[in-house]
VOPAGU-2260 file (C-alpha; in pm, 1 decimal, decimal comma):
REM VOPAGU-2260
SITE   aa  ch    i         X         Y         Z
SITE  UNK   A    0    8405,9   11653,0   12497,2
SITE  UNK   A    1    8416,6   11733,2   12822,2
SITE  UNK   A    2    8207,3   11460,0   12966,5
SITE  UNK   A    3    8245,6   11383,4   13309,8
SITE  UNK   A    4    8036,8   11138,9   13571,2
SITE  UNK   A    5    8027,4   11193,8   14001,5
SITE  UNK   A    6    7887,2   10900,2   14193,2
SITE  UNK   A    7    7602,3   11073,1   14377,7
SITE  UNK   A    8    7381,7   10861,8   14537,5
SITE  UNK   A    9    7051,5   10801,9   14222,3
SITE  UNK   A   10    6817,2   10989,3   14463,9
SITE  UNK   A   11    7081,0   11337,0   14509,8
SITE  UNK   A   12    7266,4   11267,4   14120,1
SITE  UNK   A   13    7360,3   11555,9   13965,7
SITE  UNK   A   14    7420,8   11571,1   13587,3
SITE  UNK   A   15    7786,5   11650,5   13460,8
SITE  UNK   A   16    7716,2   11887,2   13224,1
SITE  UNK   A   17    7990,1   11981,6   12922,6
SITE  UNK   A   18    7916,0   12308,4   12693,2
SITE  UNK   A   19    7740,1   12117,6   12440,3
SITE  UNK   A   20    7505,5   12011,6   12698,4
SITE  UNK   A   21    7637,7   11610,7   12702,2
SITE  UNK   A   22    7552,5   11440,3   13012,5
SITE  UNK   A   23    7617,6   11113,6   13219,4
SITE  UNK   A   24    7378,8   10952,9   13493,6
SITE  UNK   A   25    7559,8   10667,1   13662,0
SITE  UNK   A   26    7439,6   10406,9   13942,8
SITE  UNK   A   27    7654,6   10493,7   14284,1
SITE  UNK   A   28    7960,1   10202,1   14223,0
SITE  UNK   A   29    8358,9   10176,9   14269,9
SITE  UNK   A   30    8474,4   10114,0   13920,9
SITE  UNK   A   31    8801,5    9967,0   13942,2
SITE  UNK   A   32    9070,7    9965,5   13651,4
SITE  UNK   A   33    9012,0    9647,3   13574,4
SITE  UNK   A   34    8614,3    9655,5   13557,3
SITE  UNK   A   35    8625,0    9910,6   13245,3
SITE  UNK   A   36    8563,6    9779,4   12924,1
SITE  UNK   A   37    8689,2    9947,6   12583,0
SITE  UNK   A   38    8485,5    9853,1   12289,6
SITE  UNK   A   39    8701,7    9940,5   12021,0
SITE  UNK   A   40    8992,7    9695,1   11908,3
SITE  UNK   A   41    9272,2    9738,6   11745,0
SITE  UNK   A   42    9512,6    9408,1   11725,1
SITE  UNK   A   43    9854,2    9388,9   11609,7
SITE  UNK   A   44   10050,7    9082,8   11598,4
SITE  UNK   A   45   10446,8    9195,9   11619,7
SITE  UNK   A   46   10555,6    9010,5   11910,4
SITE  UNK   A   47   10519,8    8907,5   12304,0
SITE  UNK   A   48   10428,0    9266,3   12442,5
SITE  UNK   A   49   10128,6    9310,4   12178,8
SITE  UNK   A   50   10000,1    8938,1   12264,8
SITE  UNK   A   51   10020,4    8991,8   12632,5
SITE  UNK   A   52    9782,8    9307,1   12583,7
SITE  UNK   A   53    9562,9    9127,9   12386,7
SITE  UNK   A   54    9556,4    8818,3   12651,4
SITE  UNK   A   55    9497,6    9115,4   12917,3
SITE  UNK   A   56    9178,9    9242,2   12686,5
SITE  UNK   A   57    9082,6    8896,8   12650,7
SITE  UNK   A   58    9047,9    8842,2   13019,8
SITE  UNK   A   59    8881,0    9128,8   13062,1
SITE  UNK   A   60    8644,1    9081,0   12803,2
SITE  UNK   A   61    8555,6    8757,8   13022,7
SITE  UNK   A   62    8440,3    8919,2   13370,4
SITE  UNK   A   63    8133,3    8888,9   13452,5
SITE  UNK   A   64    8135,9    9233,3   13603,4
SITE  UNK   A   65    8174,5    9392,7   13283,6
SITE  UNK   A   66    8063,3    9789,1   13335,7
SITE  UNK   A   67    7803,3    9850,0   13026,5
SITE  UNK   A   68    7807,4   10228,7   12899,8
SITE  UNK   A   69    7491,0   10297,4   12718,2
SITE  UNK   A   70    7413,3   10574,2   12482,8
SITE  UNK   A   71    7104,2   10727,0   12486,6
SITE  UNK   A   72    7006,5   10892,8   12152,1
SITE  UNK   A   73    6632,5   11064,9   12024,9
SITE  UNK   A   74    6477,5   11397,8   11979,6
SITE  UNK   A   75    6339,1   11665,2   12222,8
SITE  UNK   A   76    6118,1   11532,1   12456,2
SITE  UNK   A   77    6073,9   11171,8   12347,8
SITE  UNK   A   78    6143,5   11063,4   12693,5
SITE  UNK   A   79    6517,3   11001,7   12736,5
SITE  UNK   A   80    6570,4   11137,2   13079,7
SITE  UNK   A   81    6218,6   10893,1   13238,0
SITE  UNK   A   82    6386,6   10544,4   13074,2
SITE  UNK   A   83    6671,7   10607,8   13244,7
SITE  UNK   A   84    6588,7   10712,7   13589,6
SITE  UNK   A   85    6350,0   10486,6   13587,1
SITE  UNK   A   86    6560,0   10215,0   13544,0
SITE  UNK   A   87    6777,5   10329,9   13749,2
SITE  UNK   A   88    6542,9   10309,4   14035,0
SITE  UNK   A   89    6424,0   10027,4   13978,5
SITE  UNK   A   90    6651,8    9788,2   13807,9
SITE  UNK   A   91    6918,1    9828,6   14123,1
SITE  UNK   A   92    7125,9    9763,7   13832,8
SITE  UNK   A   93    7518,8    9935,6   13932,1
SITE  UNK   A   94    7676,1    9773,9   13648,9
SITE  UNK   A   95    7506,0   10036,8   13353,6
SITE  UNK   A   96    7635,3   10390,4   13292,4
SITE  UNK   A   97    7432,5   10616,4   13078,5
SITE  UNK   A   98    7540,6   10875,9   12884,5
SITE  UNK   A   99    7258,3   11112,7   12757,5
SITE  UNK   A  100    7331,1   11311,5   12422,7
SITE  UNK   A  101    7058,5   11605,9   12393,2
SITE  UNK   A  102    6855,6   11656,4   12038,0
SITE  UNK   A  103    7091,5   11960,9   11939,4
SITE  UNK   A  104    7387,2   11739,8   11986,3
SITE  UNK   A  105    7347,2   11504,9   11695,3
SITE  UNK   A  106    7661,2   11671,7   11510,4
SITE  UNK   A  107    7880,4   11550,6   11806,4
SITE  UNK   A  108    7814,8   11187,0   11789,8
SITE  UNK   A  109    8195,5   11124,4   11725,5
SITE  UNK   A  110    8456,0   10850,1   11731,4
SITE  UNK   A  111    8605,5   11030,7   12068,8
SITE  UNK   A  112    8235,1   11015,3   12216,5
SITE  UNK   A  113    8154,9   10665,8   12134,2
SITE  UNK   A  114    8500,6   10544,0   12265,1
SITE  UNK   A  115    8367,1   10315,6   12536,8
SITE  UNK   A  116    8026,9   10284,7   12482,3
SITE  UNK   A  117    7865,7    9893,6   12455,0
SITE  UNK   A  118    7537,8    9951,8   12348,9
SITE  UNK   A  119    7292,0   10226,6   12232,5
SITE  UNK   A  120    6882,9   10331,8   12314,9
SITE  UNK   A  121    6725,5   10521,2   12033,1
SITE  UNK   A  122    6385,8   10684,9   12144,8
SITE  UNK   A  123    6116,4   10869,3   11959,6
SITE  UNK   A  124    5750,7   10962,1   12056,0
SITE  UNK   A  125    5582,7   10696,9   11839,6
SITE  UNK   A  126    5250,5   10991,2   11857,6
SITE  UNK   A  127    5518,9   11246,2   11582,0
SITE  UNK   A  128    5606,0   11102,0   11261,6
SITE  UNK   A  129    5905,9   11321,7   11268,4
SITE  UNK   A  130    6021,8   11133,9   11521,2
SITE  UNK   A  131    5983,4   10800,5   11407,1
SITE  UNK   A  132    6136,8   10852,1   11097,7
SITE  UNK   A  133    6480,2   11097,8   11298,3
SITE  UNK   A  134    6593,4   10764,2   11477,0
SITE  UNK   A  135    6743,1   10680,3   11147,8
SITE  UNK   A  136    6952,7   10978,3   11147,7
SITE  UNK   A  137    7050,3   10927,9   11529,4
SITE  UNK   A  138    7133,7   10595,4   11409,4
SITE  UNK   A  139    7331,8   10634,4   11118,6
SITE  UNK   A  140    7518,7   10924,5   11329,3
SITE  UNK   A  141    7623,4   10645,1   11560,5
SITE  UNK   A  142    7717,2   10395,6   11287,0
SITE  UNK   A  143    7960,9   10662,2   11095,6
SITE  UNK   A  144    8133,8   10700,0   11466,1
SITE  UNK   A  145    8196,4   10336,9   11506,1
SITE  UNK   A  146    8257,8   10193,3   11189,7
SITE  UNK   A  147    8627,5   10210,8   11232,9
SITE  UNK   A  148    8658,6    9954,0   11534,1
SITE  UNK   A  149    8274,7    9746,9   11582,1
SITE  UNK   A  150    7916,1    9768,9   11533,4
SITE  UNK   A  151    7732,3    9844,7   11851,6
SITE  UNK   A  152    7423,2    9626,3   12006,8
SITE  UNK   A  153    7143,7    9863,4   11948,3
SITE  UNK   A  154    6703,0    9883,7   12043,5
SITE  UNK   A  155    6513,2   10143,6   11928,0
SITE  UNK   A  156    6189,7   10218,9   12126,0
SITE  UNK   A  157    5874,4   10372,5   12079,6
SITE  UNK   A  158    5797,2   10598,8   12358,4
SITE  UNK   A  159    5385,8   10729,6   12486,7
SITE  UNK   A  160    5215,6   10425,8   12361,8
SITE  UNK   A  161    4968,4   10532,3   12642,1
SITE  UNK   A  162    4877,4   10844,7   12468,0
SITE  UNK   A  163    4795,2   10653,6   12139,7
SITE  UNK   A  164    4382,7   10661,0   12182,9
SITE  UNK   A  165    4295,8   10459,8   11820,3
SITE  UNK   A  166    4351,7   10113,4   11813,6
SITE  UNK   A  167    4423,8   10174,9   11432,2
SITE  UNK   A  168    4709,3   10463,0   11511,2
SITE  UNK   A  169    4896,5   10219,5   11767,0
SITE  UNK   A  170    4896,3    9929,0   11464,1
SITE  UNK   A  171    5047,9   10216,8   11228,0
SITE  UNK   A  172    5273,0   10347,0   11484,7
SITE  UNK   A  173    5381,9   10012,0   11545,4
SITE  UNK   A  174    5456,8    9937,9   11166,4
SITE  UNK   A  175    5640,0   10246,1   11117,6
SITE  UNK   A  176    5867,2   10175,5   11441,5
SITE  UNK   A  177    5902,5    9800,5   11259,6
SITE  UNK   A  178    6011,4    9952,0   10915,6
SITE  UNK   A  179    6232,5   10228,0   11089,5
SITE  UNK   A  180    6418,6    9932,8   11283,3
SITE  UNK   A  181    6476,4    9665,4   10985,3
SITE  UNK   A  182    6588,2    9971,1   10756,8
SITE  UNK   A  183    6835,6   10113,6   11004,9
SITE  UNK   A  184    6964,2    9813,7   11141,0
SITE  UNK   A  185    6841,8    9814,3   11496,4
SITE  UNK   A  186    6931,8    9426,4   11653,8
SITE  UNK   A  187    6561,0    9502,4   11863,9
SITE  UNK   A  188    6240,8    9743,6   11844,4
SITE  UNK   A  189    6007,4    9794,9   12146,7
SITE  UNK   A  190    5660,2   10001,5   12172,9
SITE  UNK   A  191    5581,4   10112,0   12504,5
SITE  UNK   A  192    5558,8   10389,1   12783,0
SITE  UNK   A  193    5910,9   10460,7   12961,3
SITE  UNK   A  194    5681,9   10560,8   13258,3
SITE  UNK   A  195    5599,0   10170,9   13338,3
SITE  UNK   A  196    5933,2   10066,5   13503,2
SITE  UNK   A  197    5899,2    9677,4   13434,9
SITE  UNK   A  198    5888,9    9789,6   13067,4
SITE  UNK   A  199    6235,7    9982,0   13115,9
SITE  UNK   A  200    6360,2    9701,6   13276,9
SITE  UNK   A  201    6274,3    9422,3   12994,7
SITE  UNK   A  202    6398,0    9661,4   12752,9
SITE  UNK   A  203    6759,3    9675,0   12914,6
SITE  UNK   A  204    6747,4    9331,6   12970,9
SITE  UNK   A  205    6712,0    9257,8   12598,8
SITE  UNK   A  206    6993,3    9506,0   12537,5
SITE  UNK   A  207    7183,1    9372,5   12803,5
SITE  UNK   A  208    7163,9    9012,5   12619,5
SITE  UNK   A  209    7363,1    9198,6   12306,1
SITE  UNK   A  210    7645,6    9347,2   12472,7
SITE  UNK   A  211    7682,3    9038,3   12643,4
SITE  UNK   A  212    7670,9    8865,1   12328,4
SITE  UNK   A  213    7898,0    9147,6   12151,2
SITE  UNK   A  214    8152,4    9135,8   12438,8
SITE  UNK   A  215    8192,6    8743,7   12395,4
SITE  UNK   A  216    8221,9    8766,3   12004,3
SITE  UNK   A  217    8461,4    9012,7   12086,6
SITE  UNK   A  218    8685,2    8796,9   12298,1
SITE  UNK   A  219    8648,8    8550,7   12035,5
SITE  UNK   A  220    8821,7    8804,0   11827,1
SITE  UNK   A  221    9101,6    8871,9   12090,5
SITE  UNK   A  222    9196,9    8563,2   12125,4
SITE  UNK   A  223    9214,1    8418,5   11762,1
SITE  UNK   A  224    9456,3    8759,1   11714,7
SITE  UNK   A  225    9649,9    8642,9   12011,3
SITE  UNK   A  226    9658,7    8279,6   11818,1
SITE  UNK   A  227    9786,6    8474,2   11499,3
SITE  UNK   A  228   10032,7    8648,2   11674,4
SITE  UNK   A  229   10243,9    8356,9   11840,7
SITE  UNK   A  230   10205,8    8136,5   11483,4
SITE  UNK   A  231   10345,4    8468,5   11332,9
SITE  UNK   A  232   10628,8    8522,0   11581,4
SITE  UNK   A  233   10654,5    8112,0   11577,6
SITE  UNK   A  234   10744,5    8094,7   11202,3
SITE  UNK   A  235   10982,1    8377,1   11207,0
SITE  UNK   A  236   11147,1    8214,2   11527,9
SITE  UNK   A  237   11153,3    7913,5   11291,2
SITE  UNK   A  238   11316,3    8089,4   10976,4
SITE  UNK   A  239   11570,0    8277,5   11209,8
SITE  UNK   A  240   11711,9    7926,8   11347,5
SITE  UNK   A  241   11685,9    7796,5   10994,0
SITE  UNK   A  242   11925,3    8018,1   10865,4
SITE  UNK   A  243   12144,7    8035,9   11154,6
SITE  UNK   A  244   12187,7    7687,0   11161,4
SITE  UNK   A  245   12297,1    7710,9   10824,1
SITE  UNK   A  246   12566,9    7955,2   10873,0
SITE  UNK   A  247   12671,2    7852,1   11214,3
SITE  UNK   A  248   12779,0    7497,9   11035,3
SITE  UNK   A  249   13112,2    7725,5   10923,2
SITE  UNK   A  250   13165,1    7831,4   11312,3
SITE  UNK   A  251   13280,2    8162,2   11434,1
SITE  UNK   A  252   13536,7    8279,4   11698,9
SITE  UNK   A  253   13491,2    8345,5   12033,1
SITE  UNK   A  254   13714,9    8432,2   12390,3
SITE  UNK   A  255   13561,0    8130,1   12598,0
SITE  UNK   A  256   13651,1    8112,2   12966,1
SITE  UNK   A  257   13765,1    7760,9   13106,7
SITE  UNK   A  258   13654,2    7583,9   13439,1
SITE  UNK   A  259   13936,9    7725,2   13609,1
SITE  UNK   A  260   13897,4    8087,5   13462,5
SITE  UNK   A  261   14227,4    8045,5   13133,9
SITE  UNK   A  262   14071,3    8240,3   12887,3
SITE  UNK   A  263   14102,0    8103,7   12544,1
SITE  UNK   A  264   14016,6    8154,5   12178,4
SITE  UNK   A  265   13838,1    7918,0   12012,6
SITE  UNK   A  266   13619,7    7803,6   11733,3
SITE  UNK   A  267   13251,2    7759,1   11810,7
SITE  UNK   A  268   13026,3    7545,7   11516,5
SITE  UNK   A  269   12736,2    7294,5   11482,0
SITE  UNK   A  270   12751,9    6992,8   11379,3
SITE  UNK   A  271   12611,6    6874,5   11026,4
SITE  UNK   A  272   12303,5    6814,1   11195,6
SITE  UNK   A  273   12241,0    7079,9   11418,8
SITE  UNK   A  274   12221,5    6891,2   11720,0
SITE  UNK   A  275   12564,1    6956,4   11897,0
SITE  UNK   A  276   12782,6    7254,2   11999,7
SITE  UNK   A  277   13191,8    7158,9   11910,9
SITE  UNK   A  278   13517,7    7387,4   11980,4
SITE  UNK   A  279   13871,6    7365,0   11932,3
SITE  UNK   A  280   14167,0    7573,6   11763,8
SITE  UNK   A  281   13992,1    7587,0   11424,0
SITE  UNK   A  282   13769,3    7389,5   11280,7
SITE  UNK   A  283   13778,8    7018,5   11236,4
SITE  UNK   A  284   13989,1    6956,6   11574,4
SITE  UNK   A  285   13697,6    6922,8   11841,0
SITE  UNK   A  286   13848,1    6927,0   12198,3
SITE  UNK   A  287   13449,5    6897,4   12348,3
SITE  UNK   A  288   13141,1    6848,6   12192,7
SITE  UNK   A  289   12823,1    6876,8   12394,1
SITE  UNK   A  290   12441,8    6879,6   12321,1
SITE  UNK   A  291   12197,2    7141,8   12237,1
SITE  UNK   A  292   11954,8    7016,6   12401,6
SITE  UNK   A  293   12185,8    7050,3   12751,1
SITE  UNK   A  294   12114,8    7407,9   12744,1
SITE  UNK   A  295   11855,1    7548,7   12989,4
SITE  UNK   A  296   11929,7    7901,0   12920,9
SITE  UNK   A  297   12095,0    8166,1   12820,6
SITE  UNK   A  298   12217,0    8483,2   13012,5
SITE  UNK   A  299   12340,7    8823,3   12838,5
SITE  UNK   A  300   12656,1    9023,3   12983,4
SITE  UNK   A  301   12882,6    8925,1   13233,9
SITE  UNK   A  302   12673,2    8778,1   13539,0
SITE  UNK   A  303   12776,5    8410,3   13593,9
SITE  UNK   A  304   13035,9    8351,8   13893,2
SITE  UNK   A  305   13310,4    8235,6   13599,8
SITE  UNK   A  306   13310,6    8618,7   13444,8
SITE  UNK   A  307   13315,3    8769,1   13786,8
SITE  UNK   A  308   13603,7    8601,8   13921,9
SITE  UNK   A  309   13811,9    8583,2   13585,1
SITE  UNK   A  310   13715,8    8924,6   13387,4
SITE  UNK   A  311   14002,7    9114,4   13367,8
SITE  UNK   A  312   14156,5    9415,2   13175,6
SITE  UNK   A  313   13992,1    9426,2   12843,9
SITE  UNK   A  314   13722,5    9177,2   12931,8
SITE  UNK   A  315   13513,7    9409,9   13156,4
SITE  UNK   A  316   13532,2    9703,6   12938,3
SITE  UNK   A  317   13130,3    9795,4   12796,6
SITE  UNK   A  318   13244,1    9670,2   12457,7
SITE  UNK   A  319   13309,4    9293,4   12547,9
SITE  UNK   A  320   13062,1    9263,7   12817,9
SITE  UNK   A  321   12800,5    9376,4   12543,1
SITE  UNK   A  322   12919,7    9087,7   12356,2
SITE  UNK   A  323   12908,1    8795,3   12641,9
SITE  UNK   A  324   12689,6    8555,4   12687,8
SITE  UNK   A  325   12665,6    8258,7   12910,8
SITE  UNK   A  326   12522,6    7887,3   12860,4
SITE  UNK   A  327   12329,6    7754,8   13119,5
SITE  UNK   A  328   12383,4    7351,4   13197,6
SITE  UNK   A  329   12282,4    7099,8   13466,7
SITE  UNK   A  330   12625,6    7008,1   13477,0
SITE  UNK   A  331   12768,3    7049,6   13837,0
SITE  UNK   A  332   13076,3    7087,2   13751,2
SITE  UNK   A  333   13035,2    7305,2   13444,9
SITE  UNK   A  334   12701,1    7519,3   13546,2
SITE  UNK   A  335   12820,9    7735,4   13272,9
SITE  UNK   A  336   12950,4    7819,2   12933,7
SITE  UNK   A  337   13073,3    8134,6   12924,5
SITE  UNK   A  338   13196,1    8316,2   12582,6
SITE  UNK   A  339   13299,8    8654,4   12460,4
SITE  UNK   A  340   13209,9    8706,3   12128,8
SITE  UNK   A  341   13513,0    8877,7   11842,5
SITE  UNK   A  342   13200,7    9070,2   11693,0
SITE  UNK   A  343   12876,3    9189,1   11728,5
SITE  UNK   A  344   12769,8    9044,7   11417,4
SITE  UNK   A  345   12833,1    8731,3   11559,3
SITE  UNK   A  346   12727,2    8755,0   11923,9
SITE  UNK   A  347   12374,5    8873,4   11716,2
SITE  UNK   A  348   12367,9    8555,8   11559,4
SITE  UNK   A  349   12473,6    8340,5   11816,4
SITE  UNK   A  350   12232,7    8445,9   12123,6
SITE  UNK   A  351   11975,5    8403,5   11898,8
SITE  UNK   A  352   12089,9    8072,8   11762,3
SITE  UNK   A  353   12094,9    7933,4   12136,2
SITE  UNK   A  354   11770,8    8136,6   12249,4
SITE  UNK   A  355   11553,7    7979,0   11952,9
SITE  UNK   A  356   11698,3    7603,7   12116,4
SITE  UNK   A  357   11624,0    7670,9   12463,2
SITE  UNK   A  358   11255,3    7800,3   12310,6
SITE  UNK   A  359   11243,7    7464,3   12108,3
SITE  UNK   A  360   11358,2    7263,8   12421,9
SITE  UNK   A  361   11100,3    7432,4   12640,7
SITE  UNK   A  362   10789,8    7388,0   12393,6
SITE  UNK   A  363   10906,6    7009,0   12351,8
């Protein structure tokens, strides 16, 4: 839409203006990258890159800096632009961002223009009935924009209680503004005069309370996601080594490099129960047998000393160092297994075999 915010000093602001007449008022502060605050959420749970974006949310969520952007909502002179310089001036508050949607403007309440916003003021002139009964519209307006992601923390407030002469009119204002809230869903209702600062000031704070509240139930949300995800990725790390284990048992052929560099083929397998790596010739005569649970780590390619000094000829083409892999040990005198898989079918299942045991070992 357009929208855009400077960081004028409150007493020489000017309004960014769009062409539907949308404008922001913002306390003079550095907003940093890490200080804004998205409010709408959307989680998947597909792996380590999605988790660590949802951890990064989650942290953010936490700050106690958290930069609240308000919408202010109501019709034609029911006092929008007075509640929020006033509090403005007098709150000191830098954390708040405001952005002011005129009367006309209802129609462009969208997804796009709530996209950030934590909370929302809805004001009406509690002395026009009209205007009472509009900050359902404005209110449902804002509802059918965010329904996709959250519901916002919202306060509806009565505005020129001073001009309310009759005792009897303020009671029936004030039941109106009390029906208006419960039906529409507003969390709080207030009945004053945006002209008396401490009463701006109380009314933020209230709303202030919400998004605080939202933001937390929010996190909440993050993080059980984030929980999700890993027991997600965790079972189908689990049902990978299953099966691999399964086939591995039959063993598969690979080029594996000796201490001294002699090259070799030879027939990798596990054990019967999965808790030891065997080669020889074929299968059945095991020149070495080692533990599982020796392996630190594994590497991909051709990066250990043993494949730098010894790759020759065929070895170092793209082909076969696609299809090496190395087996990290605490052995000093073999730091390394180093292999050359016959296919990529089984380098696939092989690096994963050995990543899912160094994951196992690690979480042990």
């Amino acid at each position: 839409h357009g929208v855009f915010c400077t960081r004028a000093p409150v007493s020489h602001r000017r309004l960014g203006m769009d062409r539907e007449g949308i404008m922001m008022v913002s306390e003079p502060r550095t907003q940093s990258r890490e200080s804004s605050i998205v409010s709408s959420t959307r989680v998947t749970s597909a792996g380590s890159e999605d988790e660590a974006k949802l951890e990064s949310r989650a942290e953010l969520l936490w700050r106690k800096r958290a930069l609240y952007k308000v919408l202010v909502l109501g019709d034609s002179r029911s006092g929008k632009s007075s509640f929020v310089s006033n509090f403005l001036k007098s709150s000191g508050n830098g954390e708040t961002q405001f952005l002011e949607v005129p009367a006309h403007a209802i129609s462009k309440i969208t997804r796009t223009l709530c996209r950030g916003i934590t909370g929302v003021v809805v004001l009406c002139d509690v002395a026009k009935k009209d205007s009472i009964e509009n900050a359902t519209n404005w209110k449902s307006a804002v509802d059918q924009a965010t329904s996709f992601y959250t519901s916002l923390p919202s306060i509806l407030v009565g505005t020129k209680a001073d001009l309310l002469t009759d005792v009897h009119e303020g009671f029936a204002a004030g039941a109106d503004i009390q029906r208006v809230a419960k039906g529409s869903g507003f969390d709080k209702w207030f009945v004053s005069s945006v002209d008396k600062k401490e009463s701006v000031v109380e009314m933020m704070g209230a709303l202030e309370i919400l998004m605080a509240k939202s933001n937390q139930q929010t996190c909440d949300f993050v993080l059980a996601a984030v929980a999700k995800a890993r027991r997600k990725q965790k079972a189908r790390t689990d049902q990978i080594g299953t099966e691999a284990v399964e086939e591995l048992k039959n063993g598969s052929s690979f080029l594996k490099f000796g201490r001294r560099g002699k090259v070799q083929l030879r027939i990798l397998w596990i054990t019967e129960d999965g808790n030891n790596l065997c080669w020889g010739q074929y299968k059945g005569k095991c020149s070495n047998k080692f533990s599982l649970s020796d392996i630190n780590g594994v590497i991909q390619g051709q990066r250990t000393p043993t494949f730098r000094k010894h790759a020759s000829g065929e070895q170092k083409q793209a082909s076969s160092k696609q299809r090496s892999m190395s087996l990290l040990l605490s052995d000093k005198k073999r730091p390394s297994i180093d292999l050359i898989a016959t296919s990529d079918r089984i380098f696939d299942i092989w690096l994963r075999f050995f990543q899912h045991a160094v994951e196992r070992k690690n979480s042990a």
